[in-house]
C-alpha positions as CSV (number, residue, x, y, z in Angstrom):
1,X,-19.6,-15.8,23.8
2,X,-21.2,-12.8,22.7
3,X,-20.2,-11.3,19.8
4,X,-19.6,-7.3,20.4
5,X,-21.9,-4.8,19.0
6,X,-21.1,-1.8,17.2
7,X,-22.5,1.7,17.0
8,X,-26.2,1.3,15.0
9,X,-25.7,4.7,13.6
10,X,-22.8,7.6,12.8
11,X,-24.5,10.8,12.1
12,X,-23.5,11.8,8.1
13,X,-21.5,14.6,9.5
14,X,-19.4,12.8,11.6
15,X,-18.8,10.1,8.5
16,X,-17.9,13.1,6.0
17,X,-15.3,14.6,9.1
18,X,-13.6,11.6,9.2
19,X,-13.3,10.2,5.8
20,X,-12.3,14.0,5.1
21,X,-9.3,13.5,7.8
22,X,-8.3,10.1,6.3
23,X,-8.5,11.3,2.6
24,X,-6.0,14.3,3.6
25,X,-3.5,12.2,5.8
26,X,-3.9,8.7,4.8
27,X,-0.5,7.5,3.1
28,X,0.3,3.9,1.4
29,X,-2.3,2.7,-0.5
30,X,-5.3,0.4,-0.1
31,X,-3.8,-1.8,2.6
32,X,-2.2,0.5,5.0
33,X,-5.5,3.1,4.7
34,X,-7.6,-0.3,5.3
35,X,-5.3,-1.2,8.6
36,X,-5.5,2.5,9.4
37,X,-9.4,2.4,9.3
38,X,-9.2,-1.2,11.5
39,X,-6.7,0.5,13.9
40,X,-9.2,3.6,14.2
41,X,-12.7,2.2,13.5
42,X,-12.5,-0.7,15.5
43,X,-10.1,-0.8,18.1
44,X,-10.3,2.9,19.0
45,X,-13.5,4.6,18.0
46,X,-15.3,1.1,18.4
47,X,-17.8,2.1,15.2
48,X,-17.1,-1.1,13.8
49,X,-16.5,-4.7,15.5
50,X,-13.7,-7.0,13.9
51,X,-16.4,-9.3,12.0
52,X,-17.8,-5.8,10.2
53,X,-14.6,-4.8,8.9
54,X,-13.0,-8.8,8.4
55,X,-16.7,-8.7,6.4
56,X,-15.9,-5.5,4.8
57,X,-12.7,-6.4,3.1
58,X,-13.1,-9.9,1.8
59,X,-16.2,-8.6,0.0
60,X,-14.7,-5.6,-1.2
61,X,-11.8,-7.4,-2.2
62,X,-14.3,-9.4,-4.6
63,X,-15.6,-6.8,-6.4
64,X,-13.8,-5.0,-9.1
65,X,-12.3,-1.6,-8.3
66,X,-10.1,0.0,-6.0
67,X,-10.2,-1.5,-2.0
68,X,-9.3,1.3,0.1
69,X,-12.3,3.4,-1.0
70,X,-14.7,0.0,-1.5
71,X,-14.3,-0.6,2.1
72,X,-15.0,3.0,3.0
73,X,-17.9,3.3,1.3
74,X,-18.7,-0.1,2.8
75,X,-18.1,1.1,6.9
76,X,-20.3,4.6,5.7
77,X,-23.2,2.3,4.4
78,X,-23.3,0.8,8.0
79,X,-22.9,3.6,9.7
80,X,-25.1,6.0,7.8
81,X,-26.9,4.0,5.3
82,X,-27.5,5.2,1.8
83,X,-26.7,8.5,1.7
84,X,-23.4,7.9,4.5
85,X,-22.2,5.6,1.8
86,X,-22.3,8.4,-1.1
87,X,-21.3,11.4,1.2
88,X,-18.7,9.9,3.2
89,X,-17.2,8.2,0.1
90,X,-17.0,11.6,-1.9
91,X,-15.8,13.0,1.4
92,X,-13.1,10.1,0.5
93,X,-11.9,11.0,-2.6
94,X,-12.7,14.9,-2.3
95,X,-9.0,16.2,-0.5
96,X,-7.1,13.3,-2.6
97,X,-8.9,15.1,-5.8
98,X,-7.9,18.4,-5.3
99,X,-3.6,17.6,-3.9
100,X,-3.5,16.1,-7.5
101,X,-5.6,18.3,-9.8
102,X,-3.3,20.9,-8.3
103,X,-0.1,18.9,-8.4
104,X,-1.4,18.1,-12.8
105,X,-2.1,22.0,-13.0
106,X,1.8,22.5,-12.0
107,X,3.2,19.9,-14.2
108,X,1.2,21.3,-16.8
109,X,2.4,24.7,-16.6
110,X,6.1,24.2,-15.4
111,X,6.2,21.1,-17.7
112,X,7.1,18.9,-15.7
113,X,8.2,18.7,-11.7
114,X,11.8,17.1,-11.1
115,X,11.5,16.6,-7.7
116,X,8.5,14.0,-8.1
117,X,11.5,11.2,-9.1
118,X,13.1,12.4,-6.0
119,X,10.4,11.8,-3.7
120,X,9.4,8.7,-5.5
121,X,12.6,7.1,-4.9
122,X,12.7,7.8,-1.3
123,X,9.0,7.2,-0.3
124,X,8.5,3.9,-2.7
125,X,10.0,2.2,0.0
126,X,8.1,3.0,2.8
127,X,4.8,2.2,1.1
128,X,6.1,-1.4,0.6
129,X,6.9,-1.2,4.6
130,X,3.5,0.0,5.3
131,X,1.5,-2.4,3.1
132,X,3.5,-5.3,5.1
133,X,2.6,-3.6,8.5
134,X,-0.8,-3.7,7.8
135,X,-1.4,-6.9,6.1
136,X,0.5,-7.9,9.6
137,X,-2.5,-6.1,11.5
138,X,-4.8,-7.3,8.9
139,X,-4.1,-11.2,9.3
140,X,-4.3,-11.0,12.9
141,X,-7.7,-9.7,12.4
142,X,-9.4,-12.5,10.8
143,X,-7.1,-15.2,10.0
144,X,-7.7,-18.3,12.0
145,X,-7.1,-21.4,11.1
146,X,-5.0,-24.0,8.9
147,X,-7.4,-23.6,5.9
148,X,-7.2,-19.5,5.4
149,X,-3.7,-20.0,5.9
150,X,-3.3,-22.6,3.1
151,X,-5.4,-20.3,0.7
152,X,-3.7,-17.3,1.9
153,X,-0.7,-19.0,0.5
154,X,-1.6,-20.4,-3.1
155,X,-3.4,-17.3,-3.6
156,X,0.1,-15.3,-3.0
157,X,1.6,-18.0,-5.0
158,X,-0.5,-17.2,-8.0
159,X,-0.6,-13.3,-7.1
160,X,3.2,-13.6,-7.7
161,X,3.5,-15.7,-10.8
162,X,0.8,-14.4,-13.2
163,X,1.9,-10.9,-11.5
164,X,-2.1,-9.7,-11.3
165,X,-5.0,-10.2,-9.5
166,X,-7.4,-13.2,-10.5
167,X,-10.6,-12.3,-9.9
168,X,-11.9,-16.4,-9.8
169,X,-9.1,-16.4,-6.6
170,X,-11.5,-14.1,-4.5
171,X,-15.2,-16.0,-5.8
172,X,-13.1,-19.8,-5.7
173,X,-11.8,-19.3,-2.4
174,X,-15.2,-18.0,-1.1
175,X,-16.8,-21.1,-2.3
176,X,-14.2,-23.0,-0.6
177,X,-14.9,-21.3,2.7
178,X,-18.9,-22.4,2.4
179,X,-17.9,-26.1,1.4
180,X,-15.4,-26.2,4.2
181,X,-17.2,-23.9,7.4
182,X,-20.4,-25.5,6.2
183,X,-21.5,-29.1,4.5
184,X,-23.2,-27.5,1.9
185,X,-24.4,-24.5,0.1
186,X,-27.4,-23.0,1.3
187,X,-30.2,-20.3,-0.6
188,X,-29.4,-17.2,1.3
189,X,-25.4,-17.8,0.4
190,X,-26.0,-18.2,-3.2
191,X,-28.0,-14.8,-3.3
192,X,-24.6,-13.4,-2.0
193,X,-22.8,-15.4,-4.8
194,X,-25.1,-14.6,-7.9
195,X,-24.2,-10.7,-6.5
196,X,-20.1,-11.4,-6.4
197,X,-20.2,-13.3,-9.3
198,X,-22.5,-10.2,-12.0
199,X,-19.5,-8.3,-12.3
200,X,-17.8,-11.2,-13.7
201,X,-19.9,-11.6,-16.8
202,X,-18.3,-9.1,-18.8
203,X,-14.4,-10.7,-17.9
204,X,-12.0,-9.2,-15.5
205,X,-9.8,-7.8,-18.1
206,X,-11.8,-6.7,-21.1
207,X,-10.3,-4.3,-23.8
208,X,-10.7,-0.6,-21.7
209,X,-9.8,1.6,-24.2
210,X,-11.4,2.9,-26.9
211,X,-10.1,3.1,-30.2
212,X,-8.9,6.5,-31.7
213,X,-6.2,8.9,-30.8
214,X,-7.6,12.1,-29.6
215,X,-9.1,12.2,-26.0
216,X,-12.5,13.8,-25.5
217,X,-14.8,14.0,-22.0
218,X,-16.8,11.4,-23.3
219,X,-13.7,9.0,-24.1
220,X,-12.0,9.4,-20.6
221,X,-15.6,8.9,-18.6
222,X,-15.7,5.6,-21.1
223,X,-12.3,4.5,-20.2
224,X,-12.5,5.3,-16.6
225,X,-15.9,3.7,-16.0
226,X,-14.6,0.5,-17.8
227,X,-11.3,0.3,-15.6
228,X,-13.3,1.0,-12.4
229,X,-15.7,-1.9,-13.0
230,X,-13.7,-4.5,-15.0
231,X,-10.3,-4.6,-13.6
232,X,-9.8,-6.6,-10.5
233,X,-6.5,-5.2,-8.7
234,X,-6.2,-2.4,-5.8
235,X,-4.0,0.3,-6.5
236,X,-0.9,-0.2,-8.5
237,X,-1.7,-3.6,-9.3
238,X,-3.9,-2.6,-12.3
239,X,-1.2,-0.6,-13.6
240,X,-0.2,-2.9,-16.4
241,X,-4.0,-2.7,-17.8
242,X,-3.9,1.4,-17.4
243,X,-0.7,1.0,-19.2
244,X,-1.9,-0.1,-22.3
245,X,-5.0,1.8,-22.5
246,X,-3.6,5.1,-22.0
247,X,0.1,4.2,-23.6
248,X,-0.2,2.0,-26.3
249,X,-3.8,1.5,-27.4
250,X,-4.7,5.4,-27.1
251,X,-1.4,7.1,-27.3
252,X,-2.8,10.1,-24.7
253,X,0.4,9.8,-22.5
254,X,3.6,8.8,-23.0
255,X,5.7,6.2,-21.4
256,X,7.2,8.8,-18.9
257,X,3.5,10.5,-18.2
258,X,2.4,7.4,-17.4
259,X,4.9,6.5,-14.8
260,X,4.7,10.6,-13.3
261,X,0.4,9.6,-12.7
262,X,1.4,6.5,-11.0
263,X,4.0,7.9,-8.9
264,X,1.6,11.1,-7.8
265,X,-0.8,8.2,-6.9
266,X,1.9,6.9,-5.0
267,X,2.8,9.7,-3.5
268,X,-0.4,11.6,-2.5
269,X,-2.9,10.3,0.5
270,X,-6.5,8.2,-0.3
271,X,-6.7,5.8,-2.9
272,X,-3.6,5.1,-4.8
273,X,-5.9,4.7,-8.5
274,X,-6.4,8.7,-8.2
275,X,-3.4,8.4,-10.5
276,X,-7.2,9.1,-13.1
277,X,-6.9,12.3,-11.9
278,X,-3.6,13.2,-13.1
279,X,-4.0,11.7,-16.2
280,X,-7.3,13.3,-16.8
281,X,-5.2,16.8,-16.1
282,X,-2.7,15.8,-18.5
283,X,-5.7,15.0,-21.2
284,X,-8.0,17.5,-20.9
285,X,-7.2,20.1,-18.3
286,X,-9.4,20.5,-15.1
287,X,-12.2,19.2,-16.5
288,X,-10.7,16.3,-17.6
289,X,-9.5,15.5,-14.0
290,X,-13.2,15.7,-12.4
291,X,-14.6,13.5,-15.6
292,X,-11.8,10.6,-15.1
293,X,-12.1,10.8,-11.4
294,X,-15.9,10.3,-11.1
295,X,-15.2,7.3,-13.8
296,X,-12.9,5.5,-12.0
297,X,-14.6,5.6,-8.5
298,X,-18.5,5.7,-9.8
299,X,-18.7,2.2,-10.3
300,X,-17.2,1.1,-7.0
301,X,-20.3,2.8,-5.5
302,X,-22.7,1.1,-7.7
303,X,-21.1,-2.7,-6.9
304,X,-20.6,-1.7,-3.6
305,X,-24.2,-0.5,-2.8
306,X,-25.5,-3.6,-4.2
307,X,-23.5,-6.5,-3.0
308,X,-23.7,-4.0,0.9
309,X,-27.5,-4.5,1.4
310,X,-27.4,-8.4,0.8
311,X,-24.7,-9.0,3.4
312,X,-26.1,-7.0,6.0
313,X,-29.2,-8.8,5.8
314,X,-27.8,-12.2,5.5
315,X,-24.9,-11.7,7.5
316,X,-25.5,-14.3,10.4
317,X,-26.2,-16.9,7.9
318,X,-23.0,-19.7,8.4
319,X,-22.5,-20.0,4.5
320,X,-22.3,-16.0,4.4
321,X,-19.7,-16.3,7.2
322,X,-17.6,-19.2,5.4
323,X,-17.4,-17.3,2.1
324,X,-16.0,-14.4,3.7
325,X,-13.6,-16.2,6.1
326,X,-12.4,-17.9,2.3
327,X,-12.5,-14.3,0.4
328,X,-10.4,-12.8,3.8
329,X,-8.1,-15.4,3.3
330,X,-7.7,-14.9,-0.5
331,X,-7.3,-10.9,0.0
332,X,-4.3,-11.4,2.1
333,X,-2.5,-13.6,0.2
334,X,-3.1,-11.6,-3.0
335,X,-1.9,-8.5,-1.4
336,X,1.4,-9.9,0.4
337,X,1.8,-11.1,-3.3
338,X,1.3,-7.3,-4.3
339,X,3.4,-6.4,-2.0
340,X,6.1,-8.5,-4.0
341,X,5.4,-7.4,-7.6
342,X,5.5,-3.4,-6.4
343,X,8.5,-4.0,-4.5
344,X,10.3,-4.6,-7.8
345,X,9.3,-1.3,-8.7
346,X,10.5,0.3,-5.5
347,X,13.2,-0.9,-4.4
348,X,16.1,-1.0,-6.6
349,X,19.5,0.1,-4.6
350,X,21.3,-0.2,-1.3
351,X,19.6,2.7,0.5
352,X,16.1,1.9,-0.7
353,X,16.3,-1.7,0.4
354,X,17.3,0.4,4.0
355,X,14.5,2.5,4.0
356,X,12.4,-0.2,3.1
357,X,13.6,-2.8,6.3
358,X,13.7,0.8,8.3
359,X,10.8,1.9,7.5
360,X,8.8,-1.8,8.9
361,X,11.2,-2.0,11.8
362,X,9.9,1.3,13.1
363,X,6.1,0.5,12.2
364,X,6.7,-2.3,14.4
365,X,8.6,-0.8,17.5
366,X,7.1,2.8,17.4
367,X,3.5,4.2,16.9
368,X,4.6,6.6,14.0
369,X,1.6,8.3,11.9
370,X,1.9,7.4,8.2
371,X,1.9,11.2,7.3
372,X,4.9,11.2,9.3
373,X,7.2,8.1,7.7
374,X,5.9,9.4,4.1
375,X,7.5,12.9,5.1
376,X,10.7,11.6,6.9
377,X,11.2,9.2,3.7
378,X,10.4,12.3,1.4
379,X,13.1,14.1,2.5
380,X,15.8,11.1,2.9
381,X,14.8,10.9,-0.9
382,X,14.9,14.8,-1.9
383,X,18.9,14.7,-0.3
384,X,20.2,11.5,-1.1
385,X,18.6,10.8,-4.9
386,X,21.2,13.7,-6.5
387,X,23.6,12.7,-4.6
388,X,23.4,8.5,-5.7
389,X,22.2,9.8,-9.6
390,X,20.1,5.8,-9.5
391,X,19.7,5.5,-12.9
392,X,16.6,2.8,-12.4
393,X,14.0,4.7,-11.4
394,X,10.9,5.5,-13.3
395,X,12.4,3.1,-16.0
396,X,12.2,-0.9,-14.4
């Protein structure tokens, strides 16, 4: 059976367009953008075949540093090569970047916006739906037999208890894959391995912050460039390290700050971990936003960029194929576990237990757009949240 092919090449400008498109209207953090980029890229587009993107995502999920835009950067590299990979990952970032500069700039001036707890509370919900729908779309993709399954499920296991990523879970389970898919270990898979396994030298959870109180440029791009390349966890996951950089070890935002930048990167479309943008606002102004920005997100370029090259030129090799098909598995379980910890966070009452169960029913039945359910949701939450007064929000 052949395997299908994909586009060889997407001219730059038709990367930057789209990744523009998906950075403005793409709700619900890493998982839900990368099902809407399978739903769109693969199945509809046809830039990408399923092994590209199944490829795509386990290696991505390896590496330290935010998935959604790791796996854009990823389809622009094989699409448009070097310079695809820079422009349509800025392209990425660039509408996310400005909705929450401005929405810091506001909260600066008007000190504070009360309708953010609002929105949070009705919208939390539907994020947990649409990370569930498309893990859904995403295990169909390249889940396939009893083994992913079985690491699927201890990795969700752990994901759950030790409530964080392991980064060992992604490299262990991609070892397993090229003991189990093939007899042994081969030199063009351990090239792949020494790549996966660099980041890990320097630990997946070092000390991010520096010392001191007061926040210059040169502090935030510090602390920004360490959490983009030493914290394994996509999106909210890596909010308990944030936490205590910016919180407790720093002191550059207080407790309710802190929970106001995750909610924005909640709230607003692209990568959920522009939260750096907010808190750069909050820091240092405008300035401060663009500096914390290019930290978090630099470094998912560099990894990216290095580990992209090495699969693409090894990517037939069977060893290649079984660590990915072990790394896939790994990802999914991790997220569903995710999925679990934020839920926590989200859902809390009566109603948002509703949304959250409406919200995946109609995924399921009806082709409704993200921006859509985030703005339906929005509004449930902008009526019903002065109405119910839940005290538990923002504070569990």
């Amino acid at each position: 059976m052949e395997t299908p092919k994909a586009a060889a090449r997407v001219p730059i400008r038709r990367l930057v367009a789209y990744f523009l498109r998906l950075g403005s209207l793409g709700f619900g953090g890493p998982v839900a953008l990368c099902g809407q980029m399978e739903r769109e890229l693969v199945q509809e587009r046809k830039w990408l075949t399923k092994d590209e993107m199944r490829e795509g995502i386990a290696v991505c999920q390896s590496l330290p540093g935010p998935l959604a835009i790791q796996v854009g950067i990823f389809i622009a590299y094989l699409r448009g090569g070097f310079w695809g990979a820079w422009a349509g990952g800025w392209a990425f970032i660039l509408p996310n970047f400005v909705i929450v500069a401005v929405l810091g700039a506001l909260y600066v001036h008007f000190g504070g916006l009360p309708w953010v707890t609002a929105v949070f509370y009705g919208v939390s919900p539907a994020v947990i739906a649409l990370i569930l729908h498309s893990c859904y779309r995403l295990a169909k993709l390249g889940m396939e037999d009893w083994l992913q399954w079985a690491i699927a499920a201890a990795s969700f296991a752990i994901t759950v208890v030790l409530q964080a990523e392991v980064a060992l879970l992604f490299i262990g389970a991609g070892i397993l894959g090229i003991l189990y898919y093939r007899s042994r270990v081969r030199g063009r898979a351990a090239s792949l391995a020494v790549v996966l396994l660099a980041p890990l030298v320097a630990g997946p959870a070092a000390s991010a912050a520096p010392a001191g109180g007061g926040a210059s440029l040169g502090k935030l791009l510090v602390f920004f460039l360490k959490a983009g390349s030493l914290t394994f966890g996509s999106g909210l996951v890596i909010v308990p390290f944030l936490e205590t950089g910016l919180v407790h070890q720093t002191g550059w935002l207080d407790e309710r700050q802190f929970l106001v930048a995750v909610a924005m990167g909640m709230l607003s479309p692209g990568p959920v971990v522009i939260t750096a943008t907010f808190v750069g606002y909050l820091v240092a102004g405008f300035w401060g936003a663009a500096v914390s920005t290019v930290g978090i997100f630099l470094p998912s370029f560099l990894l990216v960029l290095i580990v992209a090259p090495v699969l693409v030129r090894h990517r037939a090799n069977p060893n290649v194929q079984g660590f990915v098909k072990g790394a896939y598995a790994a990802a999914i379980g991790t997220i569903l576990g995710a999925s679990v910890l934020l839920g926590r966070i989200a859902i809390g009452d009566w109603l948002t237990a509703l949304l959250g169960l409406g919200s995946l029913g109609v995924l399921f039945r009806w082709k409704v757009s993200n921006p859509a359910l985030i703005a339906a949701t929005a509004l449930i939450g902008l009526i019903a949240f002065p109405l119910l007064r839940p005290t538990w929000v923002f504070v569990k």
